[in-house]
Structure formats: C-alpha cells, structure tokens
N, C-alpha and C positions, 0 to 999 in steps of 0.2 A: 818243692816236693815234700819237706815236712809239714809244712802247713796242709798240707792236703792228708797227710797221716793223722797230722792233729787232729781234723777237721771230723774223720771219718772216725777216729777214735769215740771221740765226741760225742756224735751220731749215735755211736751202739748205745754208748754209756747212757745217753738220752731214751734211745728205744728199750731198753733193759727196764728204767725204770717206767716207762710210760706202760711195760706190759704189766706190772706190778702194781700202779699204783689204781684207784678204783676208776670206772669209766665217768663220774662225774666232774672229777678234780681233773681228767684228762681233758673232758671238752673243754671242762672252764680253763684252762690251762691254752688247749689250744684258739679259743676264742680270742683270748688275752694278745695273744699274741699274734692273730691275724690282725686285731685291730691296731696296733702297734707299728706293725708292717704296713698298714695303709696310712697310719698318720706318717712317717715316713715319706712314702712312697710320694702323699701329696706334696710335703714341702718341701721333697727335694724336687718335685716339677714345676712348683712354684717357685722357687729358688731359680731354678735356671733361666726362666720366664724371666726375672725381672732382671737380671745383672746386663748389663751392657756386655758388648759383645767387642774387640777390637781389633 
C-alpha cells in the first residue's frame, strides 16, 4: 500500500512538472523514454526465450 502512495505521489510530482516544463523538452522527454521501455520490453522477451525452462 505505500508503494502505491509512493508511486502516485510520484505521478503528480511528474505531471506537475511536465505541465510546466515547454512542449518540446516534454515530447523529447517522452520519446526518450518510450524508446527505453521498448529496449526493455525486448530483452526481457528475449531473455525469457532463451533460459531453459525446468
């Protein structure tokens, strides 16, 4: 339960600044960061692909 306080804490403090800060530093910001989440995303499917299984 607090990590979920945290979490949403977090959340605002994020959107707080993101309504502040200019719209081109927010897409580059959010770009950043979707590409991040897709290098992720692949190697943890690739990860699971290759481990043996028992």
């Amino acid at each position: 339960m607090l990590f979920l306080v945290a979490a949403l804490l977090l959340l605002g403090v994020v959107m707080g600044t993101v309504a502040h800060a200019p719209l081109g530093f927010s897409l580059a910001a959010a770009a950043v960061i979707a590409v991040w989440l897709g290098i992720f995303a692949l190697r943890e499917r690739r990860g699971r692909r290759h481990t043996p299984t028992h």
